[in-house]
C-alpha positions in Angstrom: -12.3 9.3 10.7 -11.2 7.0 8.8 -11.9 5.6 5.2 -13.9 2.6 4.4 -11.7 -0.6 3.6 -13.6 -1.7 0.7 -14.8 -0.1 -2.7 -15.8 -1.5 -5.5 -13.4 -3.7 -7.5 -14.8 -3.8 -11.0 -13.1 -0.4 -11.0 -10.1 -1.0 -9.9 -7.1 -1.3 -12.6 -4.1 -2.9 -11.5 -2.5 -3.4 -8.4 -5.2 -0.9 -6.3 -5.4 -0.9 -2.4 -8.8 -2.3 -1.5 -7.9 -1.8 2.6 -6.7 0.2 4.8 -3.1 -1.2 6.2 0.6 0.7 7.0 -0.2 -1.5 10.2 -2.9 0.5 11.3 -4.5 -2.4 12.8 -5.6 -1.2 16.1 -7.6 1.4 14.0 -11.2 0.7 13.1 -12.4 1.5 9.7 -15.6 4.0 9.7 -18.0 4.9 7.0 -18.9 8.4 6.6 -22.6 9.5 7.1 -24.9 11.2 5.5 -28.1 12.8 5.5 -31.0 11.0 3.9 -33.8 12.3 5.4 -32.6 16.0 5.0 -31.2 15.9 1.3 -32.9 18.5 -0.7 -33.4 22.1 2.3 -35.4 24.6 0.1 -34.1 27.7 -0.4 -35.5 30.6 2.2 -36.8 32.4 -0.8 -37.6 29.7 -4.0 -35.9 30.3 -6.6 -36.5 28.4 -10.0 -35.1 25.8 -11.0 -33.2 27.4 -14.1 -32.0 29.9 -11.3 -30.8 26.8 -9.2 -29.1 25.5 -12.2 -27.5 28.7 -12.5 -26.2 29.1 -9.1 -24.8 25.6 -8.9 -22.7 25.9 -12.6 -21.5 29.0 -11.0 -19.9 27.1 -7.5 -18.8 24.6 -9.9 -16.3 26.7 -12.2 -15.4 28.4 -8.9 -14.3 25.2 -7.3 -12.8 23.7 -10.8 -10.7 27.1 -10.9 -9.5 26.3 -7.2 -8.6 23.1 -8.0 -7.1 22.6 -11.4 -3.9 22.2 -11.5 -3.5 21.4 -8.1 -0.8 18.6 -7.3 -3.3 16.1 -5.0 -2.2 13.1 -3.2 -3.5 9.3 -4.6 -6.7 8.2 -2.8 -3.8 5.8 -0.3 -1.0 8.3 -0.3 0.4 9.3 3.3 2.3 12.1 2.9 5.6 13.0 5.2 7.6 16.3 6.1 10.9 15.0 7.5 13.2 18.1 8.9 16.8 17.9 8.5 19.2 17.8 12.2 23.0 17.9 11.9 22.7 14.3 10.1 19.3 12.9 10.1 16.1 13.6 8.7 12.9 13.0 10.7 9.5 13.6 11.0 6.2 12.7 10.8 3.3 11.5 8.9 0.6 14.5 8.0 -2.4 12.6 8.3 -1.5 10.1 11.2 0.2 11.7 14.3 2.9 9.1 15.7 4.1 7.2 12.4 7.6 8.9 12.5 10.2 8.0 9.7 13.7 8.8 9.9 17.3 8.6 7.5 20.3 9.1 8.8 22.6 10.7 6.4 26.8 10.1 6.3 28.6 12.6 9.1 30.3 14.5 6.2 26.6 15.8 4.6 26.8 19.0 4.3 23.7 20.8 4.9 24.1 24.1 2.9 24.4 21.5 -0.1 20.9 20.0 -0.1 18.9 19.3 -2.8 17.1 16.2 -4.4 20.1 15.6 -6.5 22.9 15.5 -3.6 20.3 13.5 -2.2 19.9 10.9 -4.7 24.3 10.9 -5.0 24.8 10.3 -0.9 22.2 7.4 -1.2 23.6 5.8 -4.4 26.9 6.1 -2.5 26.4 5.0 1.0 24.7 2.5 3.0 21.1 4.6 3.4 19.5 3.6 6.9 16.8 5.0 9.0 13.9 3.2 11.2 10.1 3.9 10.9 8.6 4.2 14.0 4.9 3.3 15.4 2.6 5.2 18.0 3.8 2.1 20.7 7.4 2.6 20.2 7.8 -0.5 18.0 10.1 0.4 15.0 11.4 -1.1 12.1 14.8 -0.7 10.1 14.0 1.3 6.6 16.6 0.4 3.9 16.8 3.1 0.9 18.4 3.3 -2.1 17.3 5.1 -5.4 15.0 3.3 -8.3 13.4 4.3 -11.6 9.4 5.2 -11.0 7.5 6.5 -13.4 9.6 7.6 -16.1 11.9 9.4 -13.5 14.3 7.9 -10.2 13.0 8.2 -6.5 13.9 6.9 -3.3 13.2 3.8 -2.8 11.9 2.8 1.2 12.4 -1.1 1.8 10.8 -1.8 5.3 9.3 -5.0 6.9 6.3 -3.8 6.3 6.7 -3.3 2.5 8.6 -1.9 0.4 7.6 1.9 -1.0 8.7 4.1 -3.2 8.2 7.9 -2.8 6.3 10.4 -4.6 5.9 14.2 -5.5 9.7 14.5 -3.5 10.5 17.9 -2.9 12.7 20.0 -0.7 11.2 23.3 0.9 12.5 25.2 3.8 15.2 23.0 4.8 12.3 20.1 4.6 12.1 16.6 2.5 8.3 16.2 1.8 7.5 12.9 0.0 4.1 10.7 -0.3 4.0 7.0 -0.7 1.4 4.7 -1.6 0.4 2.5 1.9 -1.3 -0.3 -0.2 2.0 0.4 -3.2 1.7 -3.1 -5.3 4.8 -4.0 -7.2 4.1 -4.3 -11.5 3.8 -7.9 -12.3 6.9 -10.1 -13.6 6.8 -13.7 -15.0 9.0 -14.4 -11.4 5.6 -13.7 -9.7 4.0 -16.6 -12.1 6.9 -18.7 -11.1 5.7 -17.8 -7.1 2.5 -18.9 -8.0 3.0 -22.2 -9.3 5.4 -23.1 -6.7 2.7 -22.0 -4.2 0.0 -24.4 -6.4 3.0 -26.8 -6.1 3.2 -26.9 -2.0 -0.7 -26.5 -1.8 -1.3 -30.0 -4.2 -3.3 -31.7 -2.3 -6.2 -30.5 1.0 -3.4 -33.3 2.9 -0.8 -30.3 2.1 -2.5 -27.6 3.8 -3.5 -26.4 7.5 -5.8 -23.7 8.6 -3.8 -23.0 12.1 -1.8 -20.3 10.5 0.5 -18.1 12.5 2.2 -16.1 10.5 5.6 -18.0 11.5 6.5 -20.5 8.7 9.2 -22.4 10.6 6.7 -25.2 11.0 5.3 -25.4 7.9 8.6 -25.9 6.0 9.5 -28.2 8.4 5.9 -30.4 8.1 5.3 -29.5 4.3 1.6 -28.5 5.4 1.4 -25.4 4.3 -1.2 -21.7 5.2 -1.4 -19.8 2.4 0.5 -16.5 3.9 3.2 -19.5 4.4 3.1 -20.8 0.8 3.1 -17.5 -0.9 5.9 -16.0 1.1 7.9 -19.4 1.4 7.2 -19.3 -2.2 8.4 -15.4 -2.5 11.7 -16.0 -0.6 13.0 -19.1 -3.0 12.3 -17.1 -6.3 13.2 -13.9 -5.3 15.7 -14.1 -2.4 14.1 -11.9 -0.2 10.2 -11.0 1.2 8.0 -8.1 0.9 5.2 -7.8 2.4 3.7 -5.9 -0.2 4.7 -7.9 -2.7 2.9 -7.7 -5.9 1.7 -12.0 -4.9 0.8 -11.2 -1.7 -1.1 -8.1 -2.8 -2.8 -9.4 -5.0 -3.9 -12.3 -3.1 -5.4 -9.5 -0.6 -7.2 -7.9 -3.1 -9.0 -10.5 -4.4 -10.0 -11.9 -0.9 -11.5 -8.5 -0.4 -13.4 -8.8 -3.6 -14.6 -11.8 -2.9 -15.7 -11.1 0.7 -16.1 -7.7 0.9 -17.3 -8.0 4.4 -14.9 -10.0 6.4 -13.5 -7.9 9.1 -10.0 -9.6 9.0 -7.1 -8.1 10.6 -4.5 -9.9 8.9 -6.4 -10.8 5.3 -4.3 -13.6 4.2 -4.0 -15.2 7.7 -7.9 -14.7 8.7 -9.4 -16.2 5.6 -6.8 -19.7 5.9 -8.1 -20.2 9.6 -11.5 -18.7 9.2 -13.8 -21.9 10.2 -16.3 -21.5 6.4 -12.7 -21.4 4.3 -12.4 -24.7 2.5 -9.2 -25.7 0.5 -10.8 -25.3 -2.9 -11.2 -21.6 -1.5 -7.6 -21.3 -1.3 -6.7 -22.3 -4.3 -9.7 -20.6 -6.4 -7.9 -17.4 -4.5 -4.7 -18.5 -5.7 -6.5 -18.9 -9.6 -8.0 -15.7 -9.9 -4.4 -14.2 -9.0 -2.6 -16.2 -11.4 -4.9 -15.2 -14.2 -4.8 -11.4 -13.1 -0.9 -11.2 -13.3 -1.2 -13.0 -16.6 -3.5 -10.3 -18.2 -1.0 -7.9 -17.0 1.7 -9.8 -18.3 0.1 -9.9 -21.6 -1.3 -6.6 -21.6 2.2 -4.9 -21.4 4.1 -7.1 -23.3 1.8 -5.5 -26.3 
């Protein structure tokens, strides 16, 4: 089963997934069930309710002592187990079967030597490489190199899906097991402010925009009509020199359509909403707003 693709955004601090991606798109959300009509079974023999109260404090520091201290994955963390061959690491996702992730490793790496730090040296000092791979057989190159995150270094995965850094990396039994954040949303820079205005820029007028999007921008440079997938990564590529797909623009962008219309069904969010037939152009850029002001908050906020 799969988790809902929408919670509740007044909670949410930051760059927060509000759906379910990692190009599971063939994959239909579901919402767990649960009983209503049987909510409250009686006990066989009634006890009171001081008894009850009892009983349940009792499960409950049980289940805290279980559970405390115990190092648990974020709420959109996939987590990996990738065993090491002569060269290359590969395996698998533990949650979805198929989503295989490799790294091939320099022909002189010497096994017995592993550990996180001869790790981190071989990809500071070579040309990382490796492909992630989908149930159909589709892959996709993964670059890596090595990045601060959170007050330490990790690897860094660049993919065209987005780019991810790992977490809680350790080596056991010969294994790399990592976790990375599906719906990962860069911190905010005043670059992404610069991406914004430029996409406020190409989107000036209704005249400058289309709601035949495609996801293939060719036309759009060409025409200066513009989606708004198109603007922002158009936009992303002439500030920043490259595109991620989870960029922290783009992400945001997602989020707040899903805030906004926590219903839609879209398979591609950005793409969906621009052609969707009750999307007007003042939706687009009231999107657009909302991000704007969110990244300058953040801006603001940690510049304190």
């Amino acid at each position: 089963m799969y988790k809902n693709n929408s919670r509740d955004s007044s909670k949410i601090v930051g760059c927060s997934a509000l759906q379910l991606s990692c190009n599971l798109k063939g994959m239909k959300p579901a919402i767990g069930n649960y009983s209503y009509t049987n909510r409250c079974v009686p006990f066989k023999n009634r006890t009171s309710m001081k008894q009850q109260a009892l009983i349940i404090l009792g499960f409950l520091m049980i289940f805290s002592q279980l559970t405390f201290g115990q190092d648990t994955l974020c709420e959109n963390c996939i987590e990996y187990s990738l065993k090491l061959n002569e060269n290359k690491f590969k395996g698998s996702s533990l949650q979805f079967a198929g989503y295989d992730v490799s790294m091939i490793l320099p022909s002189d790496f010497v096994e017995d030597s592993l550990s996180i730090n001869y790790l981190f040296k071989t990809i500071r000092s070579h040309d990382i490489r490796g492909e992630f791979i989908f149930p159909n057989g589709q892959t996709t190159e993964i670059n890596y190199s090595i990045i601060p995150y959170h007050n330490s270094m990790t690897v860094f995965m660049k993919t065209s899906n987005g780019w991810y850094p790992w977490d809680k990396l350790r080596i056991e039994n010969n294994k790399l097991i990592f976790s990375y954040d599906y719906w990962y949303c860069p911190p905010a820079t005043k670059t992404d402010l610069e991406i914004l205005d430029l996409c406020f820029e190409y989107l000036k007028d209704s005249t400058n925009w289309h709601k035949k999007d495609d996801r293939n921008c060719d036309d759009d440079k060409i025409d200066k009509t513009w989606s708004l997938f198109c603007a922002i990564k158009v936009a992303t590529i002439e500030k920043y020199g490259e595109y991620n797909h989870r960029g922290t623009v783009i992400q945001r962008t997602r989020f707040v359509i899903d805030e906004l219309y926590p219903n839609h069904e879209y398979s591609h969010t950005l793409m969906d909403f621009n052609n969707d037939s009750s999307t007007k152009f003042d939706d687009i850029i009231k999107v657009l707003s909302i991000v704007k002001d969110r990244i300058k908050k953040e801006l603001e906020t940690s510049e304190k």
